[in-house]
DSSP file (Angstrom, degrees, kcal/mol; ACC not computed):
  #  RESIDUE AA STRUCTURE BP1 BP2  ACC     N-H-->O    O-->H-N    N-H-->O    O-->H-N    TCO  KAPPA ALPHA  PHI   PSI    X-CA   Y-CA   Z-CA
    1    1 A X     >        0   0    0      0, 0.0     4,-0.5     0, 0.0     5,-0.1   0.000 360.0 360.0 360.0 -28.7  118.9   56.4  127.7
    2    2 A X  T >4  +     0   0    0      2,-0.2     3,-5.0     1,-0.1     4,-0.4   0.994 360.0  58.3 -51.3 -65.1  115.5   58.1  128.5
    3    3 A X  G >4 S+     0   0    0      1,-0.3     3,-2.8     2,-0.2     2,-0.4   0.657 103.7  42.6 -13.1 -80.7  117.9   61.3  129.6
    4    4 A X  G 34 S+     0   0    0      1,-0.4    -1,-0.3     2,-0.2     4,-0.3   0.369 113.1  50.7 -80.2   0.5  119.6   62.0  126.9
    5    5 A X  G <X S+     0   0    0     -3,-5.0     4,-1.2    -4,-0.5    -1,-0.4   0.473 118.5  47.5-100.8   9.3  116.3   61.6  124.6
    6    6 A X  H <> S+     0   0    0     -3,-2.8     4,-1.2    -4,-0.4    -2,-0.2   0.713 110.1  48.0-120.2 -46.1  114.8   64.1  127.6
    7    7 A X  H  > S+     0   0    0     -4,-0.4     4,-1.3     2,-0.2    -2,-0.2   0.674 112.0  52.0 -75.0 -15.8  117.6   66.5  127.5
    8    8 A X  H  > S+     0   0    0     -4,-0.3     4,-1.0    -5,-0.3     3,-0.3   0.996 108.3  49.4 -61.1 -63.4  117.3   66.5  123.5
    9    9 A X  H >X>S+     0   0    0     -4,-1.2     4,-1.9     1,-0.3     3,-1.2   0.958 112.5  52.3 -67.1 -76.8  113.6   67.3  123.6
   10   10 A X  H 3X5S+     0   0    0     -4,-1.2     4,-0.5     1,-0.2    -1,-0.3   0.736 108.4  46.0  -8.6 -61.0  114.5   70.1  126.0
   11   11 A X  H 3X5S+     0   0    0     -4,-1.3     4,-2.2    -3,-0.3    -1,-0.2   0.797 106.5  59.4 -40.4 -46.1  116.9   71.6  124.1
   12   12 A X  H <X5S+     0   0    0     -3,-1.2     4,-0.7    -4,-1.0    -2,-0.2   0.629 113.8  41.9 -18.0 -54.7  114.7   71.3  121.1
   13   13 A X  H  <5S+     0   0    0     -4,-1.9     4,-0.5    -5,-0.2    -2,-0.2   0.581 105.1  55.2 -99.0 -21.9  112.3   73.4  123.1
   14   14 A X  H ><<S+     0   0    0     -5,-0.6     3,-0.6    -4,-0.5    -2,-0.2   0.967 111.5  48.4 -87.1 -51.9  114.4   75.7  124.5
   15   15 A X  H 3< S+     0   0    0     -4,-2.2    -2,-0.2     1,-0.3    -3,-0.2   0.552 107.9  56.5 -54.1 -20.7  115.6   76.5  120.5
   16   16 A X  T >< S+     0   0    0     -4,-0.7     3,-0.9     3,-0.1    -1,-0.3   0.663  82.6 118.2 -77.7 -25.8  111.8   76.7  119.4
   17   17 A X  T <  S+     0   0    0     -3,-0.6     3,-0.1    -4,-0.5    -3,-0.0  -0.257  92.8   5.5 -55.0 116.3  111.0   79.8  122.4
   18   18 A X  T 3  S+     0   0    0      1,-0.3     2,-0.3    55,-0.1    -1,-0.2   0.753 110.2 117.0  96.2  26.2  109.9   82.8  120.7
   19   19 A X  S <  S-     0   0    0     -3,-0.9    -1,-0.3     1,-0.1    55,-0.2  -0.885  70.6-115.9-117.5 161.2  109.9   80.9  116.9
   20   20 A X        -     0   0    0     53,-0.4    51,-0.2    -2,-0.3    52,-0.1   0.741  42.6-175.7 -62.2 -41.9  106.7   80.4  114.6
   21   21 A X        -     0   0    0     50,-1.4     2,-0.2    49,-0.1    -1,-0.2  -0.333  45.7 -23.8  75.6-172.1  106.5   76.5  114.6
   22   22 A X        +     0   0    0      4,-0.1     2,-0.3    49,-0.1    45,-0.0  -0.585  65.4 166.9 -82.0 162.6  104.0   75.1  112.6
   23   23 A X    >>  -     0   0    0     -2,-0.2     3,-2.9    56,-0.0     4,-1.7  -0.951  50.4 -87.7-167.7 172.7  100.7   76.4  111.3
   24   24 A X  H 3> S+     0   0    0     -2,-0.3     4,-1.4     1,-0.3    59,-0.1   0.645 126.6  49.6 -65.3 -18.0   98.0   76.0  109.1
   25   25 A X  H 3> S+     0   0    0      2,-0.2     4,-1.2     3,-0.1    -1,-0.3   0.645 114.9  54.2 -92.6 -34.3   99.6   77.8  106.1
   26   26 A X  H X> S+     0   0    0     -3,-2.9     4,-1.3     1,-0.2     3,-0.9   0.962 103.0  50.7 -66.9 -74.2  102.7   75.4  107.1
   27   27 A X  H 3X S+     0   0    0     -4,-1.7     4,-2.9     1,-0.2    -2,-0.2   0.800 110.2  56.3 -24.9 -47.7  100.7   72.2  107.0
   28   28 A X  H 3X S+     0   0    0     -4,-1.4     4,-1.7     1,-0.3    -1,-0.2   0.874  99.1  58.0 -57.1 -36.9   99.4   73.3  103.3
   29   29 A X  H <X S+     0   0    0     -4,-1.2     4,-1.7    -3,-0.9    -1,-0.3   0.834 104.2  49.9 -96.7  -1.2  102.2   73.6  102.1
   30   30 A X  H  X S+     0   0    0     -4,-1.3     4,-1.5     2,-0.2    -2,-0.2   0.815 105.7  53.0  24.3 -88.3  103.0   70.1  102.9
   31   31 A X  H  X S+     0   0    0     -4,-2.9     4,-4.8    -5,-0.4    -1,-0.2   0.847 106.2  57.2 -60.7 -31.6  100.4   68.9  101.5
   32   32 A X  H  X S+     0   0    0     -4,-1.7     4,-3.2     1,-0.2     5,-0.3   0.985 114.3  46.0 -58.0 -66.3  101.5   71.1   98.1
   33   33 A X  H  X S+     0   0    0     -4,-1.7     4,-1.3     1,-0.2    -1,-0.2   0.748 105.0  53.1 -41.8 -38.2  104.5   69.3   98.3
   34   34 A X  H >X S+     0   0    0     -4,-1.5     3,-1.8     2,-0.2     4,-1.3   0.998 113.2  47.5 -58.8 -74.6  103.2   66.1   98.9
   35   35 A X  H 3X S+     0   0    0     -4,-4.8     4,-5.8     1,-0.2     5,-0.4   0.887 109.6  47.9 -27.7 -66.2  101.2   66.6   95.9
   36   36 A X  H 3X S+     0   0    0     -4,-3.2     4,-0.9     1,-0.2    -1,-0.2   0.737 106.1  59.8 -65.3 -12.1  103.8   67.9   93.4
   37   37 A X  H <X S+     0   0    0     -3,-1.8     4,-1.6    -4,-1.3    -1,-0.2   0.931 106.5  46.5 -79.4 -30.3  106.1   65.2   94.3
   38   38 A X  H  X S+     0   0    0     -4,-1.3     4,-2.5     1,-0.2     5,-0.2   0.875 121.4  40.7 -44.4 -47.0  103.5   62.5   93.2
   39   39 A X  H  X S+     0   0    0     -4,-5.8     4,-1.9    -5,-0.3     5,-0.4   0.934 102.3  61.4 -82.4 -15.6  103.1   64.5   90.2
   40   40 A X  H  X S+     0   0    0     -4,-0.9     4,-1.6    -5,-0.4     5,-0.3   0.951 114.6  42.3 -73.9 -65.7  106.6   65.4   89.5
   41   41 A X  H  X S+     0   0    0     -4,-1.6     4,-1.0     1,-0.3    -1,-0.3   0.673 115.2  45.7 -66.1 -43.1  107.0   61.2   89.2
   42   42 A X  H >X S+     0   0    0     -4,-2.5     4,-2.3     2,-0.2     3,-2.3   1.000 119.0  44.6 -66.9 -64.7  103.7   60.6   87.1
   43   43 A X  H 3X S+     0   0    0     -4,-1.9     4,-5.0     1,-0.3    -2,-0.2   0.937 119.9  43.9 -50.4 -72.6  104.9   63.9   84.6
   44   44 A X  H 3< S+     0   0    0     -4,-1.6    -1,-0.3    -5,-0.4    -3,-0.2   0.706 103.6  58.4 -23.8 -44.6  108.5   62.5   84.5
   45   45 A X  H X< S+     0   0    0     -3,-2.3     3,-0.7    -4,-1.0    -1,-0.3   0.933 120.7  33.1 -69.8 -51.1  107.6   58.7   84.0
   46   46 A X  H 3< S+     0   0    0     -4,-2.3     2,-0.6     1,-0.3    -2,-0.2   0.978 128.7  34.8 -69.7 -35.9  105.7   60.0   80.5
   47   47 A X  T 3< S-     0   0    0     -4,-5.0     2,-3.0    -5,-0.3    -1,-0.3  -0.567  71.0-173.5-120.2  81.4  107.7   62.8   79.5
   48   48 A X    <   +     0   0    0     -3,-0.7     2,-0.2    -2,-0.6    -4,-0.1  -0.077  30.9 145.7 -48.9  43.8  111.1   61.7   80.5
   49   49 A X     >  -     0   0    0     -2,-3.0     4,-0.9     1,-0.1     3,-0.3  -0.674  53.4-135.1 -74.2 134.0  112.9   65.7   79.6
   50   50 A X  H  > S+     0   0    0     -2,-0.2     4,-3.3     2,-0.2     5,-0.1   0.848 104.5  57.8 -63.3 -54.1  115.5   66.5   81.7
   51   51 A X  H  > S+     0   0    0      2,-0.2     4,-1.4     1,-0.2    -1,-0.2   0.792 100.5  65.6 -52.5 -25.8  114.0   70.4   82.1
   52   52 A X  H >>>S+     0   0    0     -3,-0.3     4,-4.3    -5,-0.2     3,-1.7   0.997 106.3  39.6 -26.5 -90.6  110.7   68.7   83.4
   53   53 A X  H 3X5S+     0   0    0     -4,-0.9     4,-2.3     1,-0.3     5,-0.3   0.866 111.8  57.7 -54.2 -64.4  112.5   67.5   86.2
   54   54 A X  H 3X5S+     0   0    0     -4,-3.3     4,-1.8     1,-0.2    -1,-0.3   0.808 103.0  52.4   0.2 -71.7  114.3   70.5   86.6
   55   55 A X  H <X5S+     0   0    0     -3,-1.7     4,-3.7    -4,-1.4     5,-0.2   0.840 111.2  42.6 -65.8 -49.4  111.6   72.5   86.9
   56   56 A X  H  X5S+     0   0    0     -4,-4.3     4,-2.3     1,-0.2     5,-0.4   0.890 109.2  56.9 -85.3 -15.7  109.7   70.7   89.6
   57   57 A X  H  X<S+     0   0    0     -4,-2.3     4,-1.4    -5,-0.5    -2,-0.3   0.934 112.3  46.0 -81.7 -28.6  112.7   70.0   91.6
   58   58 A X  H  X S+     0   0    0     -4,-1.8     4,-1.9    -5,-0.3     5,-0.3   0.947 109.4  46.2 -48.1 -54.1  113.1   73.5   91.6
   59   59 A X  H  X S+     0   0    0     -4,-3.7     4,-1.1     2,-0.2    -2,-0.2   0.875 113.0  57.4 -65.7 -32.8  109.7   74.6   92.4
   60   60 A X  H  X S+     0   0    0     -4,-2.3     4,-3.7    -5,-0.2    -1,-0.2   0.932 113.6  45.5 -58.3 -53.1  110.0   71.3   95.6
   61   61 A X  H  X S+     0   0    0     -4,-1.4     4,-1.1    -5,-0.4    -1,-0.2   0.764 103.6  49.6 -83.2 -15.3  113.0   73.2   96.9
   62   62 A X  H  X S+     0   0    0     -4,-1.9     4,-1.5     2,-0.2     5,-0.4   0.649 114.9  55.9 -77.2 -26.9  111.8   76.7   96.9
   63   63 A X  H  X S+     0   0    0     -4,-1.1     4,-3.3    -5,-0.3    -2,-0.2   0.988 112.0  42.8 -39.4 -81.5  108.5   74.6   99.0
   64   64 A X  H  X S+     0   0    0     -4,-3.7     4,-2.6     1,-0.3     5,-0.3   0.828 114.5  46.2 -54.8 -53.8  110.9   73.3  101.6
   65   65 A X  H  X>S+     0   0    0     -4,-1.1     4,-3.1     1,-0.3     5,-0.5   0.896 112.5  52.0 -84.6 -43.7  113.0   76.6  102.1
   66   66 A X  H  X5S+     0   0    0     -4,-1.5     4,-2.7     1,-0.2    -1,-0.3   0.993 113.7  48.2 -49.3 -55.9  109.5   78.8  102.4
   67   67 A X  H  X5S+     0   0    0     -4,-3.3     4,-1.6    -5,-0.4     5,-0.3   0.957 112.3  43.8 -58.1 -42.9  108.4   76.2  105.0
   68   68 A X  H  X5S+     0   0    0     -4,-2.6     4,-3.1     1,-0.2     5,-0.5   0.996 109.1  55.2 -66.2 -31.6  111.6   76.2  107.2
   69   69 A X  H  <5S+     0   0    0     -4,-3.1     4,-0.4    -5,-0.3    -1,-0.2   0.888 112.8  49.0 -58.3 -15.2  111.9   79.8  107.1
   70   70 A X  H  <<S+     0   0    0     -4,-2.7   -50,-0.3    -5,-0.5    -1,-0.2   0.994 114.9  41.6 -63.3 -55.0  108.2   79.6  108.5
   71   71 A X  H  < S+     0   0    0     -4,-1.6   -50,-1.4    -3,-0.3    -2,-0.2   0.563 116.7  45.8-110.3 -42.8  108.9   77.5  110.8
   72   72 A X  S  < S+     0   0    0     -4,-3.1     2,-0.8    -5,-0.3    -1,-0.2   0.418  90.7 114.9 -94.1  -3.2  112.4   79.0  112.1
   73   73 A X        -     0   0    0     -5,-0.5   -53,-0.4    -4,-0.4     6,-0.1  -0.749  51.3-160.3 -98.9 123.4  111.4   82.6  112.2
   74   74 A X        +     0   0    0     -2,-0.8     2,-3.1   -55,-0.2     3,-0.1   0.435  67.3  90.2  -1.9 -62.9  111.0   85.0  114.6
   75   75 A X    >>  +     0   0    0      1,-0.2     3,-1.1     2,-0.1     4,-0.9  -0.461  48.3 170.7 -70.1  60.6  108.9   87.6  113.5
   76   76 A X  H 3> S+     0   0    0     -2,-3.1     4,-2.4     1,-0.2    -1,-0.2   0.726  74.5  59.6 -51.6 -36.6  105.8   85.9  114.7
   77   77 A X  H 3> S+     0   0    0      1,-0.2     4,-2.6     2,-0.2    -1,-0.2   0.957 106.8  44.8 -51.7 -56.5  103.7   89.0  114.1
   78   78 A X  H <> S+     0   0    0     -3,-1.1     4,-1.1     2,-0.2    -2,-0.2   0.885 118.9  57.1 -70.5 -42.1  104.6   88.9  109.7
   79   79 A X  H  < S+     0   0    0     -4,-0.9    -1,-0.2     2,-0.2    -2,-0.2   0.971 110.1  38.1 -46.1 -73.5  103.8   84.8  110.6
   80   80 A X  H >X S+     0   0    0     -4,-2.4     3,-3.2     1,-0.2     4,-3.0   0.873 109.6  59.5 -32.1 -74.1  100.7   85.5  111.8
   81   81 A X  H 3X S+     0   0    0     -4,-2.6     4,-1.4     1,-0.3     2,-1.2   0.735 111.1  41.2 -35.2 -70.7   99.8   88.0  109.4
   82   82 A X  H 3< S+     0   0    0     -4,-1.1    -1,-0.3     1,-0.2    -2,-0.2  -0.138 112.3  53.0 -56.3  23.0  100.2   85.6  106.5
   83   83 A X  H <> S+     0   0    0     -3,-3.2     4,-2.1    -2,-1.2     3,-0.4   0.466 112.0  50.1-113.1 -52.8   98.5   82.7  108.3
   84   84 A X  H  X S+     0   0    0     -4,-3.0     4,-2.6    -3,-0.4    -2,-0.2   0.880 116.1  40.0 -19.1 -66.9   95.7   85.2  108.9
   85   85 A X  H  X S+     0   0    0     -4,-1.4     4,-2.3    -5,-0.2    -1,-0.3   0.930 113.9  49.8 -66.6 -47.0   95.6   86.2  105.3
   86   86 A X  H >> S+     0   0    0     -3,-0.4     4,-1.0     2,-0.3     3,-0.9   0.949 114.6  45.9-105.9 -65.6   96.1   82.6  103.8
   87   87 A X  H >X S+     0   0    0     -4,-2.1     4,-3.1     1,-0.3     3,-2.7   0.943 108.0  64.6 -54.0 -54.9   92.8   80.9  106.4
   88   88 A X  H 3X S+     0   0    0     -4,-2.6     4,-0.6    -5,-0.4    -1,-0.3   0.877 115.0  24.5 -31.7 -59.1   91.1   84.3  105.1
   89   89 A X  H << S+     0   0    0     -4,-2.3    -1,-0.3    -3,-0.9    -2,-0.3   0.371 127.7  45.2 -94.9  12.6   91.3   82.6  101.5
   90   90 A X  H << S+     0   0    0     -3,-2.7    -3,-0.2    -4,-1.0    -2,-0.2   0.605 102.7  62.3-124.8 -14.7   91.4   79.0  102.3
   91   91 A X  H  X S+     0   0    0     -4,-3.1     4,-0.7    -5,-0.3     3,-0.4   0.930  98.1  53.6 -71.1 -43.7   88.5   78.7  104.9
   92   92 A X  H >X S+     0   0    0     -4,-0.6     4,-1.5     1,-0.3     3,-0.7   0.900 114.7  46.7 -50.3 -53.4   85.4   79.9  102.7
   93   93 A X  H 34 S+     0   0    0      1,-0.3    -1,-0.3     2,-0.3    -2,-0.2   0.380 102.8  55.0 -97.9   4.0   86.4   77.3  100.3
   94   94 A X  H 3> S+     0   0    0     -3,-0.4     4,-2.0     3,-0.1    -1,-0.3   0.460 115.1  45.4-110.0 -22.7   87.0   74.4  102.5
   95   95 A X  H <X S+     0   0    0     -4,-0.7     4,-2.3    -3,-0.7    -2,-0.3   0.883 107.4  53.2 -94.9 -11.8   83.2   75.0  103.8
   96   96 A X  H  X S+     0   0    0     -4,-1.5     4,-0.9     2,-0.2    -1,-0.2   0.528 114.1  49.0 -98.2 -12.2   81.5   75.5  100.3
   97   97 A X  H  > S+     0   0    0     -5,-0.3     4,-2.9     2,-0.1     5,-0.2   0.895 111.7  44.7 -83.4 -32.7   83.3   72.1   99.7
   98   98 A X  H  < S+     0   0    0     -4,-2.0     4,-0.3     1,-0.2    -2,-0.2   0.840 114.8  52.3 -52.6 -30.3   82.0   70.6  102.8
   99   99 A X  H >< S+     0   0    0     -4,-2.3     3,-0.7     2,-0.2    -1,-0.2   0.906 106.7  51.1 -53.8 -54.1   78.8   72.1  101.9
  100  100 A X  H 3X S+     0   0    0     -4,-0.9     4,-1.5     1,-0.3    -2,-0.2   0.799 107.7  52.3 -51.0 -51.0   78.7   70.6   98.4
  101  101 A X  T 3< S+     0   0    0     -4,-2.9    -1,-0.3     1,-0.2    -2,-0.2   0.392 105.5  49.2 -82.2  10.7   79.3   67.4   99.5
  102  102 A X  T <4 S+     0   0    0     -3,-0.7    -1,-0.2    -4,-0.3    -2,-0.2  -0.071 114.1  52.0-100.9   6.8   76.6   67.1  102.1
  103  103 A X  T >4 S+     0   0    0     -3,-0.2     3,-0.8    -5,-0.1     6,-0.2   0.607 109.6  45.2 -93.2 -47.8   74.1   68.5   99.4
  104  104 A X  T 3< S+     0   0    0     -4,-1.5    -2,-0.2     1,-0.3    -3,-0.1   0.649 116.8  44.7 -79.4  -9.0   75.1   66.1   97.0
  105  105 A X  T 3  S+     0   0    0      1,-0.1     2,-1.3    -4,-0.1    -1,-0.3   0.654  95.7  90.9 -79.1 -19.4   74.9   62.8   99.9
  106  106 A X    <   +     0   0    0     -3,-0.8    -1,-0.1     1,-0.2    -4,-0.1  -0.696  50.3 157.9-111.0  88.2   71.7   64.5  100.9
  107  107 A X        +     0   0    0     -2,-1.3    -1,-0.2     1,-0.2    18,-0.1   0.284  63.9  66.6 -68.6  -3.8   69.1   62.5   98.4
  108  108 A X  S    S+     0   0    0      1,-0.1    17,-1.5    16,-0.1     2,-0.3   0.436 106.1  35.4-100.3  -3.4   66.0   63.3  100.5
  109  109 A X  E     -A  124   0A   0     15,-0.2     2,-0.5    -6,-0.2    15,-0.2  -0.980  68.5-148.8-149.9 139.6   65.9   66.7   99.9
  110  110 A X  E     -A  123   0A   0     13,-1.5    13,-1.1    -2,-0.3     2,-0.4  -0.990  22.6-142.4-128.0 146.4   67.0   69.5   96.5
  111  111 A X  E     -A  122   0A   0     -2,-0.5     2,-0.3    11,-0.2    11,-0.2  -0.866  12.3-164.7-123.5 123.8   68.3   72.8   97.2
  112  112 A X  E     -A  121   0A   0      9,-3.8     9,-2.3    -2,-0.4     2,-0.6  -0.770  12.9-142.9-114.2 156.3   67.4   75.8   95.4
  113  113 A X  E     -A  120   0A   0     -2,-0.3     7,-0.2     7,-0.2     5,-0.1  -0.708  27.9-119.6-110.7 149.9   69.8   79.4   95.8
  114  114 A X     >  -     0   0    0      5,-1.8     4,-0.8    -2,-0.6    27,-0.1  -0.617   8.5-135.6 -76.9 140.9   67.7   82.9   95.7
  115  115 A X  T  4 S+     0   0    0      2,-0.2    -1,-0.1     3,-0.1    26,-0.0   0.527  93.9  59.4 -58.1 -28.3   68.6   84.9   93.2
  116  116 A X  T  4 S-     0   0    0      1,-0.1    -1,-0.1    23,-0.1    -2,-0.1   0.865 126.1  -2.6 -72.2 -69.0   68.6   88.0   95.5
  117  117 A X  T  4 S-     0   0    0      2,-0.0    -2,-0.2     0, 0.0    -3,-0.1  -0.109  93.8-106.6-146.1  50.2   71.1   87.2   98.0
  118  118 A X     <  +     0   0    0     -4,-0.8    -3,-0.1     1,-0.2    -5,-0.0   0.329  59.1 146.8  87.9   1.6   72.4   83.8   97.6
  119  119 A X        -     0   0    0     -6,-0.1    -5,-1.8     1,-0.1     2,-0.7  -0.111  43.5-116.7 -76.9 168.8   71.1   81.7  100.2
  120  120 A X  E     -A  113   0A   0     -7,-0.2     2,-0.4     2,-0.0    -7,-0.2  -0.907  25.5-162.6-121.2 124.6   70.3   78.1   99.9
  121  121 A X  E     -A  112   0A   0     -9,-2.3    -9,-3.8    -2,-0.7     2,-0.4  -0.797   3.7-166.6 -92.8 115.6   67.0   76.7  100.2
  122  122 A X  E     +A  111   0A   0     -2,-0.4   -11,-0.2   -11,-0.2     2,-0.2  -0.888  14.7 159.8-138.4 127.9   65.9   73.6  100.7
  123  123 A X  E     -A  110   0A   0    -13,-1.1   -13,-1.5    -2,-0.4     9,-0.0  -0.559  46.4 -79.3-124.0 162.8   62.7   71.9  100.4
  124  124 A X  E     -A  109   0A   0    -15,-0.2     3,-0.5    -2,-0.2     2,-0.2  -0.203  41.1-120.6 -69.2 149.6   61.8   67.9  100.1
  125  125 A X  S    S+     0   0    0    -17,-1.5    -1,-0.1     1,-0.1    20,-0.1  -0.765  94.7  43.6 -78.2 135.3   62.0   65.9   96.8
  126  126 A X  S    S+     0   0    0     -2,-0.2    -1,-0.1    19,-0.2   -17,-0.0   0.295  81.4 114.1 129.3 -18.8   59.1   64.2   95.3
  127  127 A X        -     0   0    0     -3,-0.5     2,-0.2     1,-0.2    -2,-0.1   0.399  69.4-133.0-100.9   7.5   56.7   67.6   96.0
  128  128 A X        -     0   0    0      2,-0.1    17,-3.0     0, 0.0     2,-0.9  -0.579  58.8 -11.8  91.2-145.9   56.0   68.8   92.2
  129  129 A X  E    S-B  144   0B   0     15,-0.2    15,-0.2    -2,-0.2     2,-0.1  -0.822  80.0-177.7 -96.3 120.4   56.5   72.6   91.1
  130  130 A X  E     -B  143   0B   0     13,-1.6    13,-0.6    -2,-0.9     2,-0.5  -0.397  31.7-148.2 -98.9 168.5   56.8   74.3   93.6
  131  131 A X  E     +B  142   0B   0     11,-0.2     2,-0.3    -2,-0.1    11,-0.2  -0.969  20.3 175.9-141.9 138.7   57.2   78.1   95.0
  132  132 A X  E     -B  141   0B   0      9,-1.2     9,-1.3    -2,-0.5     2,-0.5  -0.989  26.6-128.0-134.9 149.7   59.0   78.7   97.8
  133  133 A X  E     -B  140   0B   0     -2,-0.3     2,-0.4     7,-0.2     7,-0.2  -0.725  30.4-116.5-110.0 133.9   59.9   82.3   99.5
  134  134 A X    >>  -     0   0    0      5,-2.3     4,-2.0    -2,-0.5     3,-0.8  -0.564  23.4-145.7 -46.6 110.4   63.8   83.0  100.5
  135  135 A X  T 34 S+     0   0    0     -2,-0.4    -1,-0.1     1,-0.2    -2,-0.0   0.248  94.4  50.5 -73.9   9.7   63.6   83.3  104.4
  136  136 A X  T 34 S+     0   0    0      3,-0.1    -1,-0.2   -17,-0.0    -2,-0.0   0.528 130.5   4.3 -98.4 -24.1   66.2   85.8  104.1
  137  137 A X  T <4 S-     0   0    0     -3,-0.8    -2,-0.1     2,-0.2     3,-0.1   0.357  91.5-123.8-139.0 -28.7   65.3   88.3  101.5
  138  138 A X     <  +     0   0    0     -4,-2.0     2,-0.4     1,-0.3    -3,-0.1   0.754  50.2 153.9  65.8  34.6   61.9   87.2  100.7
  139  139 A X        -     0   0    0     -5,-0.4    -5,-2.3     1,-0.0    -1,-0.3  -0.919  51.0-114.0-100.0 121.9   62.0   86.5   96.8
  140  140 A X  E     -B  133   0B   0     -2,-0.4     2,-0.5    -7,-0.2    -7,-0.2  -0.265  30.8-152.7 -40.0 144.2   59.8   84.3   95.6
  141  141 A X  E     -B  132   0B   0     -9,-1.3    -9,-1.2    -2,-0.1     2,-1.2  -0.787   7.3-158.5-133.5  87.5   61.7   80.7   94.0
  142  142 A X  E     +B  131   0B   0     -2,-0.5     2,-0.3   -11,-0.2   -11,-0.2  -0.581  30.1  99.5 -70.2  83.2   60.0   78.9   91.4
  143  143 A X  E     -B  130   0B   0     -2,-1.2   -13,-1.6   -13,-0.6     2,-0.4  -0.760  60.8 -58.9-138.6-153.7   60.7   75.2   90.7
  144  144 A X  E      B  129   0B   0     -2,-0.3   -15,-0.2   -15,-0.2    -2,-0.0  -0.833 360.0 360.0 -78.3 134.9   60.9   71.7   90.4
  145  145 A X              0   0    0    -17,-3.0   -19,-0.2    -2,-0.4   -18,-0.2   0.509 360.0 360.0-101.5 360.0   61.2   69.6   93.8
């Protein structure tokens, strides 16, 4: 029995050479899916309408078909490109969340942003009004710590 699950996975493999696979742009939309099927059931359960339903089972199956075509194509360079493009816009914003929430766990300390160029500053809590200089631009920063 091992074979034949060993000649499957071969085969398998041999029919993925020189195809896209998955990638991060695949994995999102996934998760998009994932999501809209949750909501398509919450939306549905209140506003029982047949066009409702419609609509997101359309939008679920245009989902699936983008992803196999990702996933089954060939023209790994246009793949690329658009994984490329897609991390471009999805990376910034996955660290300004990470960021956000490790400001907002991090009680010991308040963080002020320069006005100048955007940095973030952070000095202890507890220390009155304060002024502190941007180590980046040098702008003075006036506030409460």
């Amino acid at each position: 029995m091992s074979n034949f699950f060993y000649k499957v996975r071969c085969g398998i493999e041999r029919f993925m050479y020189g195809r896209n696979g998955t990638d991060p742009l695949n994995v999102a939309l996934l998760v998009l899916y994932i999501v809209l099927c949750l909501t398509q059931w919450i939306v549905v359960f209140f506003l029982p309408y047949q066009i409702v339903s419609l609509l997101f089972s359309a939008v679920l199956v245009a989902i699936v078909v983008v992803m196999f075509f990702r996933i089954f194509s060939r023209n790994l360079e246009k793949r690329r490109q658009e994984n490329a493009r897609f991390l471009n816009w999805f990376l910034p914003r996955q660290r300004a969340a990470a960021n956000w929430r490790f400001r907002m766990r991090d009680r010991d300390h308040k963080y002020f942003k320069c006005r100048g160029c955007g940095a973030r500053c952070r000095v202890p809590r507890g220390k009155g009004r304060i002024e502190i200089t941007c180590p980046r631009c040098g702008e003075k920063i006036r506030g409460r710590s």
